[in-house]
Backbone as a ProteinNet text record, in pm:
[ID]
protein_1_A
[PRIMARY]
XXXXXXXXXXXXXXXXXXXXXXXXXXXXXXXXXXXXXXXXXXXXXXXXXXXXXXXXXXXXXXXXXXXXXXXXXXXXXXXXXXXXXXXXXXXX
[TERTIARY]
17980.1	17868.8	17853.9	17885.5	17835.9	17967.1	18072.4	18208.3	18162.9	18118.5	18043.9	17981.5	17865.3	17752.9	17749.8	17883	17869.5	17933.9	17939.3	17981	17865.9	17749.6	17648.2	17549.5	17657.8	17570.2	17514.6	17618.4	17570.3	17430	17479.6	17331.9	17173.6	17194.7	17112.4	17046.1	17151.3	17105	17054	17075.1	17023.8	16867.7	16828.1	16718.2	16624	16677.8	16609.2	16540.1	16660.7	16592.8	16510.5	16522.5	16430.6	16270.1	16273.6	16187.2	16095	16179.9	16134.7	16045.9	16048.4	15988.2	15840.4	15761.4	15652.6	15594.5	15539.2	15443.8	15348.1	15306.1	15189.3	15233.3	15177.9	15205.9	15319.9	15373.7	15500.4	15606.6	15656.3	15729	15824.7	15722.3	15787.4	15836.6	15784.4	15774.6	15928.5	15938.5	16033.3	16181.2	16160.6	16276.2	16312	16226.5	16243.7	16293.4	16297.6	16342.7	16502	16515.7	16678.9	16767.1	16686.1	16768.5	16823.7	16717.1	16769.7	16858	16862.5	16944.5	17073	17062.4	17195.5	17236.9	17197.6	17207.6	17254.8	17182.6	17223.5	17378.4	17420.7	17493.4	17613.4	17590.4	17703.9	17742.6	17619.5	17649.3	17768	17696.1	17822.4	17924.4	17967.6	18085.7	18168.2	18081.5	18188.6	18147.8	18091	18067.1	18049.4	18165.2	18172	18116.7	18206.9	18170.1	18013	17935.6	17776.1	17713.7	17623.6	17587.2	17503.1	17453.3	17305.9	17178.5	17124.7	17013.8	17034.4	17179.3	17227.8	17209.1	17180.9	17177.1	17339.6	17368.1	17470.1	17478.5	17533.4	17533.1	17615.2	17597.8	17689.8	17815.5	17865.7	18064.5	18064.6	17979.8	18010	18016.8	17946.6	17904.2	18007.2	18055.8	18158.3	18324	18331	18400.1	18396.6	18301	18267.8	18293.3	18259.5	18299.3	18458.6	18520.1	18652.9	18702.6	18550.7	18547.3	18566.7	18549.8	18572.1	18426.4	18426.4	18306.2	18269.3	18397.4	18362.1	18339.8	18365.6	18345.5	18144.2	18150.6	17980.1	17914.6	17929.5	17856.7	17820.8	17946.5	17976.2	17867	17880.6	17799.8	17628.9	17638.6	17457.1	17450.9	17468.3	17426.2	17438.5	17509	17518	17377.1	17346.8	17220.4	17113.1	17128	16981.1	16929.2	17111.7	17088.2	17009.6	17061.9	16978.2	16811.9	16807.1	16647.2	16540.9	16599.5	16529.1	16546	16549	16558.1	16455.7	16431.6	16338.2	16243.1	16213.3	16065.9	16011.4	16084	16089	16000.1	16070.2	15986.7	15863.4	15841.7	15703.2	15582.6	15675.3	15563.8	15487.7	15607	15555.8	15470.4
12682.6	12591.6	12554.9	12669.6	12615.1	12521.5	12594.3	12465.6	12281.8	12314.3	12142.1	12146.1	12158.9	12128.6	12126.8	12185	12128.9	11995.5	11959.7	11783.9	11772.9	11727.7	11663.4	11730.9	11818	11853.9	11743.3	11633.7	11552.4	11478.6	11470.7	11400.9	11506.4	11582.1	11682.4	11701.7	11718.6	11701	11563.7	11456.1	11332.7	11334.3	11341.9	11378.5	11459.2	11605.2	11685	11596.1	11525.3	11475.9	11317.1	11301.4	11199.2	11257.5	11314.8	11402.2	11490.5	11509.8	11539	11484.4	11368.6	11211.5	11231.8	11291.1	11297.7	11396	11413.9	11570.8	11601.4	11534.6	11610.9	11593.7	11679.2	11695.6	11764.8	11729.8	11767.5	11737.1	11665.1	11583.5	11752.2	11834.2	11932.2	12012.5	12096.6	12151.7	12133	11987.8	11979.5	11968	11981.8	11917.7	12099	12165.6	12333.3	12344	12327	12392.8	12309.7	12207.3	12155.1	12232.4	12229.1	12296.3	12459.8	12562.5	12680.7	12642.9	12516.3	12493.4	12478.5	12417.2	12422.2	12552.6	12622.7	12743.8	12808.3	12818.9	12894.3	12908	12791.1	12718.8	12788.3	12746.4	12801.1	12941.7	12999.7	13146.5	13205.4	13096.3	13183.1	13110.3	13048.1	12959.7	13069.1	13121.7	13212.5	13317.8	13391.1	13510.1	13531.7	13507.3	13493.8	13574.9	13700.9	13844	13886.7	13831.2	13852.1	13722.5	13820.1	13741.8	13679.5	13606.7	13489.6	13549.4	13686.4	13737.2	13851.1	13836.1	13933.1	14091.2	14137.2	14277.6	14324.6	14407	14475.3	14641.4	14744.8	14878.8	14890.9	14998.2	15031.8	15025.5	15099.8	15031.3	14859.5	14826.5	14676.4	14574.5	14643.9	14578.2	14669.6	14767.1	14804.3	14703.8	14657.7	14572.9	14471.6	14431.3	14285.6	14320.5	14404.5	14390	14420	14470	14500.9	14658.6	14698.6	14817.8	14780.4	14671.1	14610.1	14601	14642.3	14633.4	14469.5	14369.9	14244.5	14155.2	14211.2	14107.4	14147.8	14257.4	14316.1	14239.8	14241.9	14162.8	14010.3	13911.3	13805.1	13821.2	13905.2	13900.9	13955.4	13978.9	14013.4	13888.9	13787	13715.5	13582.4	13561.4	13473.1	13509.1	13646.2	13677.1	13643	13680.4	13629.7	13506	13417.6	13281.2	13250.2	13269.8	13280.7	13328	13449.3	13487.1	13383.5	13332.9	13274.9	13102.5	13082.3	12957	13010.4	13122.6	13168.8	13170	13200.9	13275.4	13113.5	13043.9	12918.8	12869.3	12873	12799.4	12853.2	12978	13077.4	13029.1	13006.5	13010.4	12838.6	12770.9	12621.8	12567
17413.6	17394.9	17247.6	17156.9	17009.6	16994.9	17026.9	16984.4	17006.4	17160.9	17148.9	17103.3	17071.5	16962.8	16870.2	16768.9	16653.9	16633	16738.8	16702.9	16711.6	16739.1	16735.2	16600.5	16504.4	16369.5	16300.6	16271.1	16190.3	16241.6	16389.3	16448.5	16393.6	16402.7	16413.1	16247.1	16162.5	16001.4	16006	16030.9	16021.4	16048.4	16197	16274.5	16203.1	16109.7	16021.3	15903.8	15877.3	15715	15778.9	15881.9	15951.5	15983	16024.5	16071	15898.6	15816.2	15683.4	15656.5	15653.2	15548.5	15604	15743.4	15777.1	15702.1	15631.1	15582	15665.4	15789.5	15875.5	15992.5	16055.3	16170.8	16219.3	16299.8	16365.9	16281.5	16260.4	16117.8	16078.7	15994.1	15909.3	16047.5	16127.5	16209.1	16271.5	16292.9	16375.5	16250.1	16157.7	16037.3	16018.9	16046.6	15976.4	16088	16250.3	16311	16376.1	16315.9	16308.2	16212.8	16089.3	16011.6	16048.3	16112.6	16191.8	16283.6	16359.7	16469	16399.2	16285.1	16204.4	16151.5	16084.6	16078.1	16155.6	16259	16372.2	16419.6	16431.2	16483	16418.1	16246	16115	16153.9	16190.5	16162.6	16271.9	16381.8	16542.7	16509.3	16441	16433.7	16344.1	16248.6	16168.6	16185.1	16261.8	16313.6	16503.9	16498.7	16722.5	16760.7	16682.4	16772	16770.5	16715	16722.5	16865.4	16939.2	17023.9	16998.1	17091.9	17039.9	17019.1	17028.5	16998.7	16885.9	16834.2	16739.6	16737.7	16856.7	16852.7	16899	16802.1	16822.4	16780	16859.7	16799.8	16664.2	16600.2	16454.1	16519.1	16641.4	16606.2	16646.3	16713.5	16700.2	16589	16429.2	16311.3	16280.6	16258.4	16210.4	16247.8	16405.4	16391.2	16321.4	16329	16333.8	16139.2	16058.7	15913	15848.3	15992.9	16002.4	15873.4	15835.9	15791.5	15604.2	15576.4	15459.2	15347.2	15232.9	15152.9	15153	15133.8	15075.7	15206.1	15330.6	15462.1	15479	15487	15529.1	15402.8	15280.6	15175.5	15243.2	15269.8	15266.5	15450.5	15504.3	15648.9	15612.5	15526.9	15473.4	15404.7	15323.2	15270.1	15383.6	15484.7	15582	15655.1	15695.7	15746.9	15691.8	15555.8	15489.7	15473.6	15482.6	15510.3	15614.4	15746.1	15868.4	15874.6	15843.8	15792.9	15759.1	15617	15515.3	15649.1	15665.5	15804.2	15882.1	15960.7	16053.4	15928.1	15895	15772.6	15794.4	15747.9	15680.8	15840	15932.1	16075.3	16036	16073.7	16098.2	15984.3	15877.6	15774.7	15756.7	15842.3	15837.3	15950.1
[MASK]
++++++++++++++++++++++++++++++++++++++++++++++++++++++++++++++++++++++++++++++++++++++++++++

């Protein structure tokens, strides 16, 4: 499902920064939560082995970092990417 859908990214960033230009109402609301949809999207594209609600046990994140200092870095800062997108809905 994400493989198709990221063809319709560009549609989707478009729609965000469309949706931007309103400051009230729904406008922001809906521009913060394209941009997580984009996000979202980035993250399973380069992280498969994580499912869509991201819970996984320690040997599954142990795969998934392939036991490497510089892959788990590069997979915490993709997360925080993700994070900082949710905060971003909640707080708007």
């Amino acid at each position: 499902v994400i493989k198709d859908s990221m063809r319709n990214k560009a549609d989707l960033a478009d729609m965000s920064r469309m949706w931007g230009h309103l400051s009230e109402g729904y406008g922001k609301l809906c521009s913060i939560y394209l941009k997580l949809l984009i996000t979202k999207m980035e993250f399973h594209i380069k992280n498969p082995r994580f499912p869509g609600n991201l819970q996984m046990s320690n040997r599954q994140l142990d795969e998934a970092g392939e036991n490497d200092v510089n892959n788990f870095f590069q997979l915490t800062v993709e997360m925080f990417d993700y994070l900082e997108c949710e905060l971003n809905l909640f707080l708007g």
